[in-house]
N, C-alpha and C positions, 0 to 999 in steps of 0.2 A: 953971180946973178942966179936967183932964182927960177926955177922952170917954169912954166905953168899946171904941170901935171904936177910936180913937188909944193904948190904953193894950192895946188888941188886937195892935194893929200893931207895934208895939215888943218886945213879950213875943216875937211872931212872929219878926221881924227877930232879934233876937240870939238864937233857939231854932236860927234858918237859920244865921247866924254859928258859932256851934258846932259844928252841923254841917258846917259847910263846913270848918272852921280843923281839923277830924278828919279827913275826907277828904283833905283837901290833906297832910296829918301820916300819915296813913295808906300814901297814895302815897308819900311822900318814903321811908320805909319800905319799904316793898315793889319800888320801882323805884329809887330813889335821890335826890339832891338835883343830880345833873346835866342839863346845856342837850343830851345827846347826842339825837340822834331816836330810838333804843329807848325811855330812856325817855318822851320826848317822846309818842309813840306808846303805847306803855304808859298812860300819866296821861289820854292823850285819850281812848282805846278806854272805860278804866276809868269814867270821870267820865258819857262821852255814852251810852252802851249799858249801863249798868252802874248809875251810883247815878242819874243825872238820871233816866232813862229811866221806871227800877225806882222809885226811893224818890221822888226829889224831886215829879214830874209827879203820883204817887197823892196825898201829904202838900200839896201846895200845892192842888191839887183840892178833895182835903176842908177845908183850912181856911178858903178862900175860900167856900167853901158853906155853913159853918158862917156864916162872917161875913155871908154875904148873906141867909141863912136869919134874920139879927136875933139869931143869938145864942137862939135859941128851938128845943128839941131836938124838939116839935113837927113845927114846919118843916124841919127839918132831915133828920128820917127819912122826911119826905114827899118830899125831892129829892133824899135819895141810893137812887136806883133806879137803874138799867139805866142812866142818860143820861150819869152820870157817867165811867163804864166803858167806856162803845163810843162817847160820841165827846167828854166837856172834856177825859179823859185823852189820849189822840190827839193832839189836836187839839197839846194843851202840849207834848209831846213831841215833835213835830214843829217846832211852833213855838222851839223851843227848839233842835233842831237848823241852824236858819235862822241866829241869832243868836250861840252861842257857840260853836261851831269857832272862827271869827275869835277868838273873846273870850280860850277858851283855849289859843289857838295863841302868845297873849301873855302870856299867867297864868304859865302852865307852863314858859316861860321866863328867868323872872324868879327871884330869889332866893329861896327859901320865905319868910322875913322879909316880902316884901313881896307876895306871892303873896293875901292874905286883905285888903289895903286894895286893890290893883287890882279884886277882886274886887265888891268894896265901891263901887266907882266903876262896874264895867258897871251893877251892878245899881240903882245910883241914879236 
């Protein structure tokens, strides 16, 4: 039997996939499917300051809160106050600057084809 927090996790996980395999498809779009450093630079600026910063750090916030909250809307609106905003968000985005520069300085140069299972290994 499945859990409900493992059957969380998964729904989670391929919601993030989707969005990721749009982003990356997005970019190939808009910058191109080339190793050049324009785009290179382009896909990184785009990805770090842009969707992680913006989208990913708020979305991964609230769902981990939701999960930690039990899943109980309750709880839920009791802990997204101020704390979330002025300092898990922060904090993740930061933290996330730490970690994938390196991650996408090798995403981004790889073939789009295989740009979404590298991906799929940092995050593992």
């Amino acid at each position: 039997m499945v859990s409900g927090e493992t059957l969380y996790r998964q729904l989670f996980r391929g919601v993030k996939g989707i969005e990721v395999d749009l982003c990356y498809r997005l970019q190939s779009f808009w910058f191109g499917n080339g190793n050049d450093i324009n785009a290179f630079l382009m896909k990184t600026i785009v990805d770090q300051f842009g969707s992680a910063a913006l989208w990913a750090a708020t979305r991964l916030t609230i769902a981990y809160s939701w999960k930690d909250s039990g899943f109980c809307w309750h709880e839920f609106r009791r802990v997204c106050n101020r704390q979330p905003f002025t300092r898990k968000i922060p904090v993740g985005v930061i933290s996330n600057w730490l970690i994938w520069p390196p991650s996408v300085s090798i995403i981004y140069f790889m073939p789009p084809a295989l740009q979404l299972p590298l991906f799929n290994l940092v995050v593992s």
